[in-house]
C-alpha positions in Angstrom: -55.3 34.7 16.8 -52.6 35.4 14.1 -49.6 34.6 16.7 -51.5 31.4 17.6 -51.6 30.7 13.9 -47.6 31.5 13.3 -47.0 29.0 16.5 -49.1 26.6 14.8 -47.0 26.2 11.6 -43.6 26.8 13.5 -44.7 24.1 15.6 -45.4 21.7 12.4 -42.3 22.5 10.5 -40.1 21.8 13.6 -42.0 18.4 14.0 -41.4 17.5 10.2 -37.9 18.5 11.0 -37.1 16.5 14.1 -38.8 13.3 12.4 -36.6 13.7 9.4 -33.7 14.2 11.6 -34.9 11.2 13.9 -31.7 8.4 13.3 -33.3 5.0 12.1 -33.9 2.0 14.9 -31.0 -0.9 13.9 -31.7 -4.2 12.5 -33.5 -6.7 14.1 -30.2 -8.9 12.7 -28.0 -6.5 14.6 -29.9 -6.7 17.8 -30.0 -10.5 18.8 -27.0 -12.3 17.7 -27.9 -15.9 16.4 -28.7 -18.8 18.7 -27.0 -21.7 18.2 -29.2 -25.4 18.7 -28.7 -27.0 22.3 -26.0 -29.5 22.9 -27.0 -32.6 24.9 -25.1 -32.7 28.5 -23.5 -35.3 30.3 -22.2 -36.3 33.7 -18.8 -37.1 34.7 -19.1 -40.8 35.9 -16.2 -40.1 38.4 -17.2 -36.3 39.7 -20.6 -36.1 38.3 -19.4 -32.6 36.5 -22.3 -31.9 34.1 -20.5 -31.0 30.5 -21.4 -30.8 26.9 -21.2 -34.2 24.9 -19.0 -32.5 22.6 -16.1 -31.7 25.2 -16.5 -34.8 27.2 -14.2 -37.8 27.3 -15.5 -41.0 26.7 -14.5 -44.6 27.6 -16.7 -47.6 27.8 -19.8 -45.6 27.2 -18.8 -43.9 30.1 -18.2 -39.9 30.1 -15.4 -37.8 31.8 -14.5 -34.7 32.4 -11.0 -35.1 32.0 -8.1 -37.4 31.3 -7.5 -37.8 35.2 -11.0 -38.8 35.8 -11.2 -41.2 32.7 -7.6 -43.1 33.9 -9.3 -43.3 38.0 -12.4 -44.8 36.7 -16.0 -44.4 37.9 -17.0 -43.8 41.9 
């Protein structure tokens, strides 16, 4: 009974050890970089190449691609 005692306490002071040994979980910051908002998409009039508004040419409220595309004009 006495040695099941002693494991008892050496059993508790290695589990008060280990948890204030334990590293701490990161950031929910670090974890999931930041999403930026949805851009609207278009279609190339000439390929149909589906782009962000943002990177697409546009000429007579068409959208292109590129500067090829724009110059041979819509299929």
């Amino acid at each position: 009974m006495k040695y099941l005692l002693v494991f008892a306490v050496l059993g508790l002071a290695w589990a008060l050890w280990r948890n204030k040994h334990r590293t701490p979980p990161p950031s929910p910051t670090a974890r999931t970089p930041a999403k930026s908002a949805p851009q609207a998409m278009v279609a190339c009039a000439h390929c149909g190449l589906h782009l962000p508004r943002a990177e697409a040419l546009e000429h007579a409220h068409r959208h292109y691609c590129c500067a090829e595309h724009r110059s041979a004009g819509p299929r």
